[in-house]
C-alpha positions in Angstrom: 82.0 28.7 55.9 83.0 26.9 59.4 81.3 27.4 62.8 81.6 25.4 65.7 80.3 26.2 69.1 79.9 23.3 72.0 78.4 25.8 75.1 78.6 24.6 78.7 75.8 22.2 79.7 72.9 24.8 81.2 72.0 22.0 83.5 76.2 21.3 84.5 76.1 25.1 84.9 73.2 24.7 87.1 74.6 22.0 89.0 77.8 23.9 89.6 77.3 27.5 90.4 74.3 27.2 92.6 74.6 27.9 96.3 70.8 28.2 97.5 67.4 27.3 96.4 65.4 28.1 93.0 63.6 27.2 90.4 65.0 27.1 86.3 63.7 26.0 82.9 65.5 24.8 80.5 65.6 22.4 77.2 65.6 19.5 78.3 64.1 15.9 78.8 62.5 14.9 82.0 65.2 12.6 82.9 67.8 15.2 82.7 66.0 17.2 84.9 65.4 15.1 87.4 69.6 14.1 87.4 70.4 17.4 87.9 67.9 18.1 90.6 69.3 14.4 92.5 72.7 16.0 92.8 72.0 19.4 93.7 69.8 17.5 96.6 72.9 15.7 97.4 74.8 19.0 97.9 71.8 20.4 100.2 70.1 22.6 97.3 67.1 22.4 97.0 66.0 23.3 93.0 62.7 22.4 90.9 63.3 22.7 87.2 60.8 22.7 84.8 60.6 22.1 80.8 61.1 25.9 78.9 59.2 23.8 75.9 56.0 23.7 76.4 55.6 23.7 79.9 51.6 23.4 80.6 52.4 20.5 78.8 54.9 19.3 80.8 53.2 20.4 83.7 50.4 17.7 83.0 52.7 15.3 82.5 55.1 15.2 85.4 53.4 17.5 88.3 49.4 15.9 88.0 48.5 13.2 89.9 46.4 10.4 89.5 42.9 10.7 89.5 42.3 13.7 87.8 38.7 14.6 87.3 38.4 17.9 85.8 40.7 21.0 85.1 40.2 24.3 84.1 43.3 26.1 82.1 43.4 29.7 81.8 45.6 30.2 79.2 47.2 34.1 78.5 47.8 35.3 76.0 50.6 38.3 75.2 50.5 41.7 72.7 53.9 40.4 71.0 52.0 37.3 69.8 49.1 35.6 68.1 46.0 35.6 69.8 45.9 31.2 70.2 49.3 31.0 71.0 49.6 29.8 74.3 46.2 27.6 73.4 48.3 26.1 70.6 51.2 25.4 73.6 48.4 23.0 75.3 48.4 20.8 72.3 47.4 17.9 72.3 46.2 17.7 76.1 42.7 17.2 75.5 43.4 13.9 74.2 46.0 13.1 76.3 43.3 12.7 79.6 40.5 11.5 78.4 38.5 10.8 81.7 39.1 13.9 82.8 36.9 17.1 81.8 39.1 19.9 80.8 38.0 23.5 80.0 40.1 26.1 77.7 39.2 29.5 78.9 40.9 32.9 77.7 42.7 34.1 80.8 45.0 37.2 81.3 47.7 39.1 79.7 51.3 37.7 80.5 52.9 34.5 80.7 51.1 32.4 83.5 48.6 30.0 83.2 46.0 29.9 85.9 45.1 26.0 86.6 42.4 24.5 88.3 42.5 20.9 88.5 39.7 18.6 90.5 40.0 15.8 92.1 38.1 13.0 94.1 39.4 14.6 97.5 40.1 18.4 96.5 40.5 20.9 94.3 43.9 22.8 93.6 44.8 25.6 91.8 47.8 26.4 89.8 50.0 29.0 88.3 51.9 28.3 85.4 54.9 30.3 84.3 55.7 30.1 80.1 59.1 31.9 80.3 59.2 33.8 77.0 61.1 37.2 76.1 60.3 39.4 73.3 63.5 39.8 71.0 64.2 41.0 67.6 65.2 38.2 66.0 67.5 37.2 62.9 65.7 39.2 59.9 64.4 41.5 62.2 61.2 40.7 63.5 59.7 41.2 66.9 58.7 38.0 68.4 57.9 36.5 71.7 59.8 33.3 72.1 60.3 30.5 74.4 63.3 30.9 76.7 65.1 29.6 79.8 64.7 31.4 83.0 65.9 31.1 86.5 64.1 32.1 89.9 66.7 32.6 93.1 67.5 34.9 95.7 68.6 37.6 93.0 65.4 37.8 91.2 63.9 36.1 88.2 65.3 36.6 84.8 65.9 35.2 81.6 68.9 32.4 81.4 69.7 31.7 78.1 70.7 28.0 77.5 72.6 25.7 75.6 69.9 25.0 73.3 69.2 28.5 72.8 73.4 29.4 72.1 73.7 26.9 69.8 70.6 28.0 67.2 72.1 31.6 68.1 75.5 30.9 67.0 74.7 29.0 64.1 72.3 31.9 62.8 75.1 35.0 63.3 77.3 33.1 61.3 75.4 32.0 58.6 73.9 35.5 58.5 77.3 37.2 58.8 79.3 35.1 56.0 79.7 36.8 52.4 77.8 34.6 50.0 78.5 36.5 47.3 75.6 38.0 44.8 74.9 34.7 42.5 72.6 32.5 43.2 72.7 29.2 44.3 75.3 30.2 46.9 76.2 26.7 47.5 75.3 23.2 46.8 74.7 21.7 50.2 74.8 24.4 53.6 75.2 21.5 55.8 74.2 22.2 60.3 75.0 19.3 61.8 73.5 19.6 65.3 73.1 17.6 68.7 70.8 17.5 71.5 70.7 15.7 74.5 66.9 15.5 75.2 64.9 12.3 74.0 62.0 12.3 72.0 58.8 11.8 74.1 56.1 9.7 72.9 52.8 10.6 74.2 51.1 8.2 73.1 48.4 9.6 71.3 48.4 9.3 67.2 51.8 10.0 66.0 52.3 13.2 68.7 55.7 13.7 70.2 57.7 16.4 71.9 61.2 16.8 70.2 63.4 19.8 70.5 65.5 17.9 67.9 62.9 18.1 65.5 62.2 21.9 66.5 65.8 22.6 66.2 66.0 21.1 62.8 62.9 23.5 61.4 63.8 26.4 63.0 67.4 25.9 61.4 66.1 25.2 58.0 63.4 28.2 58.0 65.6 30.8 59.6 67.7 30.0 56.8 65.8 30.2 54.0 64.1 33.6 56.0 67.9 35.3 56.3 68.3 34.9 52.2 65.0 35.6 51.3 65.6 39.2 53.0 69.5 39.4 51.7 67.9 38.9 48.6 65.5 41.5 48.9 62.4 38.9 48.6 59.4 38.7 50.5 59.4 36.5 53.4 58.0 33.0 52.6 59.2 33.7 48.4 59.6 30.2 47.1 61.4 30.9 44.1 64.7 31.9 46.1 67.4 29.6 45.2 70.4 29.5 47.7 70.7 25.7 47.7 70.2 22.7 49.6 70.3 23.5 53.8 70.5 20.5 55.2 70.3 20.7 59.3 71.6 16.9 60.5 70.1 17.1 63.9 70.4 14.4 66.3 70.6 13.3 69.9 73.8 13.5 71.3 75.5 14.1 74.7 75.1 17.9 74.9 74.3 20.4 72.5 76.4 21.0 70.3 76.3 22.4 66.3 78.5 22.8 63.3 78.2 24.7 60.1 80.2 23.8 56.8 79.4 23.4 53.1 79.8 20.1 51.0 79.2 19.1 47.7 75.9 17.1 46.9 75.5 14.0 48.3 74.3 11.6 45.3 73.4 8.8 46.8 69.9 7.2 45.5 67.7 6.7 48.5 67.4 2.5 48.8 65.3 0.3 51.0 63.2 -3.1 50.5 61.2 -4.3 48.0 58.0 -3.8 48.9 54.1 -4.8 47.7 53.2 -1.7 46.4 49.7 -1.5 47.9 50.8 -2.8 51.5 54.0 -0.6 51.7 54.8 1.1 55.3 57.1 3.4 54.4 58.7 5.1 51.5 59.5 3.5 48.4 63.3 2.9 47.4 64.3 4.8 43.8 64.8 1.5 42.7 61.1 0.5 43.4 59.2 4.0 41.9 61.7 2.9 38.3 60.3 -0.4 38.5 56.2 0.6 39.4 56.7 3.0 36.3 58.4 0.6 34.1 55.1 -2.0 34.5 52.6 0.7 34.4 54.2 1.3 30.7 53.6 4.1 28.3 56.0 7.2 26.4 59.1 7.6 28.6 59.1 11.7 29.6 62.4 12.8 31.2 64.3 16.0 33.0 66.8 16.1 34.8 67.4 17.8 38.3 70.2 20.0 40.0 72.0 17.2 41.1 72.1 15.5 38.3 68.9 12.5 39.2 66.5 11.9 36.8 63.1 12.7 36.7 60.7 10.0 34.7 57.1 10.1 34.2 55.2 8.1 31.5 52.1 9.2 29.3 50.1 6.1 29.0 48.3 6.8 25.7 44.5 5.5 25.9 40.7 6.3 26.4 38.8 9.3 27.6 39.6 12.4 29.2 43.2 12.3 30.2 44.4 14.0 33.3 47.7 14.8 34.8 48.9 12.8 38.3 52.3 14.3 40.3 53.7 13.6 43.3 56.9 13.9 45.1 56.9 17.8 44.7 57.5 18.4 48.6 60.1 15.1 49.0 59.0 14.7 52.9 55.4 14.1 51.8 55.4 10.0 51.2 52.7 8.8 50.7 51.7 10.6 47.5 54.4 8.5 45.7 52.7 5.2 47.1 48.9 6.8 45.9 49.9 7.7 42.9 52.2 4.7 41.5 48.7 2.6 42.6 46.4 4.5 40.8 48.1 4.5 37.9 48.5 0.8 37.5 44.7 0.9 38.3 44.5 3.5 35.8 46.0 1.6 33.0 44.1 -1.8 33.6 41.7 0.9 32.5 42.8 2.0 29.1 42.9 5.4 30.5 44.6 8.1 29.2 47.0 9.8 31.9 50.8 10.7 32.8 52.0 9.7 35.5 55.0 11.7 37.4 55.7 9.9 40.9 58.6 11.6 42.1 59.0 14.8 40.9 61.5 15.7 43.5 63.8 13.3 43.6 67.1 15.0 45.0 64.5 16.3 47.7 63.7 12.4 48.4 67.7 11.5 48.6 67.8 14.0 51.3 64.7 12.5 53.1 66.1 9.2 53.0 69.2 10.2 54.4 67.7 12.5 57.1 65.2 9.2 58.1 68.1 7.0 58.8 69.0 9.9 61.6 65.6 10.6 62.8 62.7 9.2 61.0 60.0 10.2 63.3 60.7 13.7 62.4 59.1 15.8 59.7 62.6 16.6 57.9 61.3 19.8 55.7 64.8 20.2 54.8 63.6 17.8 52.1 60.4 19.8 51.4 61.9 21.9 48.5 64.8 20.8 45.8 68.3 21.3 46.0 68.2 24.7 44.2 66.6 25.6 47.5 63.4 26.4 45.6 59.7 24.9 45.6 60.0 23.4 42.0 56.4 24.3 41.1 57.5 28.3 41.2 60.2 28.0 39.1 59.7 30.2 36.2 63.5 30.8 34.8 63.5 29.6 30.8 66.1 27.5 30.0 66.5 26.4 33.4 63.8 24.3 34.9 65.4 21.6 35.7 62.4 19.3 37.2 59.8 20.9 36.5 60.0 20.8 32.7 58.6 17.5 33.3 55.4 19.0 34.0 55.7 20.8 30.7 56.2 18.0 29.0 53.7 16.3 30.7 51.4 19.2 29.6 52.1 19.1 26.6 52.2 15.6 25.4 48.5 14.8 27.2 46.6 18.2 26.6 45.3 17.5 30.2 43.1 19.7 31.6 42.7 18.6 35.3 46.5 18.1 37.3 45.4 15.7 40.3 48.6 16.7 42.8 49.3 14.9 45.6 50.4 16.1 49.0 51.2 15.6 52.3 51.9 17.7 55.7 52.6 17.4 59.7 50.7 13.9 61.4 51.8 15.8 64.5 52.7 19.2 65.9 54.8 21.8 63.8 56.7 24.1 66.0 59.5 27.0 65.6 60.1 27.5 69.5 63.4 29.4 68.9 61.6 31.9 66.5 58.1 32.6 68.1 56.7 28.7 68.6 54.4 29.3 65.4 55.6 28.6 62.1 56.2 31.4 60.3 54.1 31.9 57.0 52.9 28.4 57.9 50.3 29.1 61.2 47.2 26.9 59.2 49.8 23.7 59.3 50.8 24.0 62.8 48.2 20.9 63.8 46.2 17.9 61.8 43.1 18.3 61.2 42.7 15.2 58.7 42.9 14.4 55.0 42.2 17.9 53.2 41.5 19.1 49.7 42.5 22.3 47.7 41.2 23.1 44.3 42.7 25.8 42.1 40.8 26.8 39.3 41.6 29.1 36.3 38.9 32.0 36.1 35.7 30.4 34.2 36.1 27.3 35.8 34.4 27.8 39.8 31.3 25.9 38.5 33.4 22.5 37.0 35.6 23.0 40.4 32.8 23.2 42.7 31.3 19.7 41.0 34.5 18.1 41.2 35.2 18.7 44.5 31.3 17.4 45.5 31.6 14.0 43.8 35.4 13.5 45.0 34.2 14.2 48.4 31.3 12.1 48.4 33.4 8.8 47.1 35.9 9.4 49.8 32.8 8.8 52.3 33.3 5.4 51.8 37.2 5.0 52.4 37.3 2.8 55.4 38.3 4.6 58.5 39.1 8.0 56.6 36.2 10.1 58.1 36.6 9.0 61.7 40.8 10.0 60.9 39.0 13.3 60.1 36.4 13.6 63.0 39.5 12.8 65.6 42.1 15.7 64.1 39.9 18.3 63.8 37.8 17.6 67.1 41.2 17.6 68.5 42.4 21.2 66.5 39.2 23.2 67.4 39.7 22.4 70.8 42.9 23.9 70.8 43.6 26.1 67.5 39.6 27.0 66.6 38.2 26.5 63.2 40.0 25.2 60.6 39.2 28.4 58.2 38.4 25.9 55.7 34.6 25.0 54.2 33.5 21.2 54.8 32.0 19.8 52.3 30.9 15.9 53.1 33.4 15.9 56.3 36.5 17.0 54.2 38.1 20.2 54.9 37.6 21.9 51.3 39.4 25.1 49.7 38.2 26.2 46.3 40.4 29.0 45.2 40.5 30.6 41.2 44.5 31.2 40.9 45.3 31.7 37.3 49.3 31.0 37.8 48.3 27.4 36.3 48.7 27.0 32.9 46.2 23.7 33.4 42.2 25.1 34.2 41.8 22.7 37.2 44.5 21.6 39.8 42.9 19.3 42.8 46.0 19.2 45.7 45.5 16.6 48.4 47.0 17.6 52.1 46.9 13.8 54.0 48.6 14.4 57.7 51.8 11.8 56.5 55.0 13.6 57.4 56.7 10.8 59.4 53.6 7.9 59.9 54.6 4.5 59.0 52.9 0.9 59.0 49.5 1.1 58.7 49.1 4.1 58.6 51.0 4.4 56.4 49.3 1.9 53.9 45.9 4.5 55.0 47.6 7.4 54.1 48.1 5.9 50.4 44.8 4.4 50.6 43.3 7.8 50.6 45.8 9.2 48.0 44.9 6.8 45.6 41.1 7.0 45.8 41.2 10.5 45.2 42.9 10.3 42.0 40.4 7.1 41.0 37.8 9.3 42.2 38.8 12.7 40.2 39.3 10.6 37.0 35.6 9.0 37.5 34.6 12.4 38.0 36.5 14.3 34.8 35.0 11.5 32.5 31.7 13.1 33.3 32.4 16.5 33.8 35.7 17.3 31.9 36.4 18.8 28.9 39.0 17.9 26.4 
């Protein structure tokens, strides 16, 4: 498997071929923008191009001027998509001028929002244009997608653009190779991909716009979307197993993308030593060994597809015990932190408990690697394992690799309550190549704050519902953790509506019976971590940890076995 494609620059192409005056967007930072526009001034042209991404957004950004006391957005909305989805585009401009007084208002079909922005000396008004085109896209969908699009003397029409050829290429290929009938096709389906445009910081929380970053997850999904149908799977299956796709996507002179296989890569991910309750940023292998090794108990061990190990103790001692994992999705960091400190905690206790930190750790190899490339980016080509699979699915006998450390586990500590740790998006989640929305993924598009999911076996809604009140209630008084959850999903109604999820104390709460568990009672935490560091950072594991001190409390009182 080798592709290779290095299209001509849109904005070169731009620069070159034009003869007379008109209006594009494309992908691309502001500053490359602006270039081109400087020298197709100096050749007497005059041209205004505008960001394809995002572009109210951009429009905010680079066209508003000071002063701004009010606006009014219409925002359209289009049969080929979901309902919010040019709302969700605005994200996160409400918090991005706060002295100004913006409405959201449900405008008209189409691509054009209608703007009405309100200053100290007048009031303008605005149209818009979202370039988008409905196309049929890799497994066959209809979607309506961002695009680039040029306005001249001939017309306006869709111009399809370097960033937009390279994703396009990449996917024919990979979609047109023979991969044979066994799975795992491969052991690492590497896409190693540049961009040209910068990250933009805008300032607010850990919010950025990076069409690397949405290059790299519509890469990695598209992926796992073209074998899930080869395979004759559902879309969003998470037991498919094709192997690890790794999309190494970085800034670079021009866009520019190449497909190849390799072997694994297994390297240990390394870093500093760090104190364990202060750490900013994800713990070295070397470090999680050590935290497990003074925690102390029964050793438990698997092994994983390439090979790592997979350790957990069972700390033998008094009361109820209870099950703590983390490291299942290998981009969600702070679980590891939360749950190495609440075990130590746990075992000044005498408790009785296993403790599984990193229960993905070729997942966490590949995080570490893809951080040293880009590690403001969310990276969910480390989400699953390097089977390709979400570990937790995996149901083949004989051949479950990680997750037979949850057997184990299971079996050694006759828990009855798994306390799970997890993490997701501390900033906006975007496909833009493939319909802007996250396929299968639409409620994890935005934060909304530190979250709780509950699965209980059926005969258990009663202990669940109990659980979930007294865990929520001690979380009340984790410093700075319900303002964190005031801000997000202030912020998210404003531009996604209601979270769909019932608050109970503040918290965002799902209570769901799913008897795919073997254990009765499985509490999931959801802390918006995926790429935060420093302090918050140390919050994020803050919060992890009290929840597993707080479930424990809880399951002395209420458990059973």
């Amino acid at each position: 498997m080798n592709f290779h494609a290095r299209p001509q620059p849109t904005l070169d192409w731009l620069v070159a071929t034009a003869t007379d005056a008109f209006e594009a967007w494309t992908f691309d930072d502001r500053a490359a923008r602006q270039r081109a526009c400087e020298a197709l001034a100096a050749k007497g042209i005059q041209a205004r191009i505008h960001s394809a991404y995002k572009p109210l957004l951009h429009f905010f950004l680079e066209d508003v001027r000071p002063g701004l006391l009010a606006a009014t957005i219409r925002w359209p909305f289009h049969p080929a998509a979901e309902p919010n989805r040019f709302l969700l585009e605005t994200y996160p401009l409400a918090a991005l001028f706060p002295q100004a007084d913006l409405r959201f208002e449900k405008g008209a079909e189409g691509c054009v929002y209608q703007v009405e922005l309100t200053y100290p000396d007048r009031t303008e008004s605005h149209e818009v244009l979202a370039p988008n085109h409905v196309h049929v896209d890799h497994i066959g969908e209809t979607v309506l997608s961002p695009t680039g699009w040029l306005i001249d003397a001939k017309g306006a029409r869709r111009l399809e653009t370097d960033y937009e050829q390279i994703f396009r290429g990449a996917i024919s290929a990979i979609a047109g190779h023979d991969w044979g009938d066994s799975e795992p096709f491969f052991e690492e389906l590497n896409i190693a991909a540049a961009v040209p445009a910068r990250d933009l910081d805008l300032g607010h929380g850990d919010e950025i716009v990076s069409l690397a970053e949405a290059l790299h997850e519509d890469l990695y999904f598209s992926c796992l979307e073209l074998f899930q149908k080869r395979s004759g799977r559902p879309l969003g299956d998470r037991h498919l197993q094709p192997g690890q796709i790794v999309p190494e996507v970085r800034h670079g002179p021009q866009c520019e993308i190449r497909v190849s296989l390799k072997s694994f890569d297994r390297q240990d991910r390394g870093g500093p030593l760090q104190t364990l309750d202060r750490a900013t940023e994800p713990l070295s292998v070397a470090q999680i060994r050590a935290e497990l090794d003074r925690i102390g108990g029964t050793p438990l061990a698997a092994q994983s597809r390439a090979a790592r190990q997979v350790e957990a103790r069972h700390h033998r001692g008094q009361g109820k015990p209870v099950m703590i994992s983390a490291g299942q999705h290998a981009n969600e960091t702070t679980p590891v932190v939360g749950a190495l400190r609440a075990a130590h905690r746990l075992a000044l206790r005498d408790a009785d408990f296993v403790i599984s930190p990193l229960e993905n750790p070729d997942g966490y190899a590949l995080h570490g690697r893809l951080c040293e490339l880009t590690p403001r980016h969310m990276l969910h080509a480390a989400r699953y394992t390097a089977l390709g699979d979400d570990l937790e699915y995996r149901e083949a006998a004989g051949a479950l690799f990680e997750k037979e450390i949850r057997r184990q586990a299971e079996a050694v500590s006759g828990a009855r309550l798994h306390i799970n740790l997890h993490g997701y998006p501390a900033h906006e989640w975007t496909r833009p190549l493939t319909g802007y929305i996250p396929r299968n993924f639409a409620m994890w598009t935005l934060p909304k704050g530190f979250f709780l999911i509950l699965r209980y076996r059926e005969g258990w809604k009663a202990t669940a519902q109990e659980l979930m009140e007294r865990v929520t209630t001690a979380l009340l008084d984790v410093e700075g953790l319900a303002d964190l959850n005031a801000r997000q999903i202030a912020l998210y109604r404003i531009h996604a509506g209601e979270t769909g999820f019932e608050m109970i104390n503040g918290f965002p709460c799902y209570l769901q019976q799913d008897d795919r568990h073997s254990v009765p009672l499985t509490l999931i935490t959801e802390y918006p971590d995926e790429t935060i560091y420093g302090p918050q950072f140390v919050a994020g594991h803050q919060a992890q940890m009290q929840v597993v001190l707080a479930a424990h409390a809880a399951w002395q009182e209420i458990g059973t076995g």
